[in-house]
N, C-alpha and C positions, 0 to 999 in steps of 0.2 A: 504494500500500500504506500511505502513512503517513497520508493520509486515510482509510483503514478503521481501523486505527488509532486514531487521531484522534476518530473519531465511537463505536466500541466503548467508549474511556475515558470519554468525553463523557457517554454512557449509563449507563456501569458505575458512574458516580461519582452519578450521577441519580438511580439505583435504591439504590443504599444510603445516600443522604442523605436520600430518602422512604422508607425500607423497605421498597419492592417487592420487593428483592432480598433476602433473608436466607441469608449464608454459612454459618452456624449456630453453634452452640459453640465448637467449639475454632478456629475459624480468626476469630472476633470474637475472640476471647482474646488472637490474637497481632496483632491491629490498634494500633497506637498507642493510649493511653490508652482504650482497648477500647471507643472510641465510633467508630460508625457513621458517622456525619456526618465525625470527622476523616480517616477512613479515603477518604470522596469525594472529601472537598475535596483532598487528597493525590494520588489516582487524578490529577482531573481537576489539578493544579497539578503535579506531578513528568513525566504519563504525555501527558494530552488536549493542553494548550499547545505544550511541544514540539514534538509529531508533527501541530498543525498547523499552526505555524508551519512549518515542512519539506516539506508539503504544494506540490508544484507547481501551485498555482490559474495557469488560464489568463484572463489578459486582454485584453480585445478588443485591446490594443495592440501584444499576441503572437500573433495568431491569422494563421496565413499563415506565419511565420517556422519553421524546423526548429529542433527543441528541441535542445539544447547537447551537446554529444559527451560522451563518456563515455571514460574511460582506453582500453576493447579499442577501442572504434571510431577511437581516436586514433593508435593503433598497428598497423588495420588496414590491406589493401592498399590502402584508397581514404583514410587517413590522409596526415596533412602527413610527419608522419618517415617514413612508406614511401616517399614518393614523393622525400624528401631524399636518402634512401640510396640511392635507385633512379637516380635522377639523378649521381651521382658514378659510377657504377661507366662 
């Protein structure tokens, strides 16, 4: 998701730093110094960077390996503390 993300800002910021995209009146109005161009550069430096830096890109040096657990799956029945707690009783 945060490569779609990622690639939406990337565009969004593309098209209204070339004016393909035109917002219209009143929302150019409430852009920063009501230019176009600062409103992309913006998009893609606050919005596009971020979400793809965050981006899970896979590398062949990960490819094979099970992606990293996640908080429910950690605390599932096939989780390390289920099977802690499960073990002591």
């Amino acid at each position: 998701m945060a490569g779609v993300t990622a690639t939406l800002a990337f565009v969004g910021a593309a098209g209204l730093m070339t004016g393909v995209l035109d917002p219209g009146d009143i929302v150019t109005d409430r852009i920063p110094f009501g230019s176009k161009a600062f409103g992309g550069f913006a998009l893609a430096l606050i919005v596009g960077i971020p979400m793809a830096l965050t981006t899970p890109w896979r590398s062949p040096m990960t490819q094979g390996r099970p992606p990293p657990r996640s908080a429910p799956g950690f605390f599932s029945s096939r989780g390390s503390l289920s099977r802690q707690s499960s073990s002591k009783s």
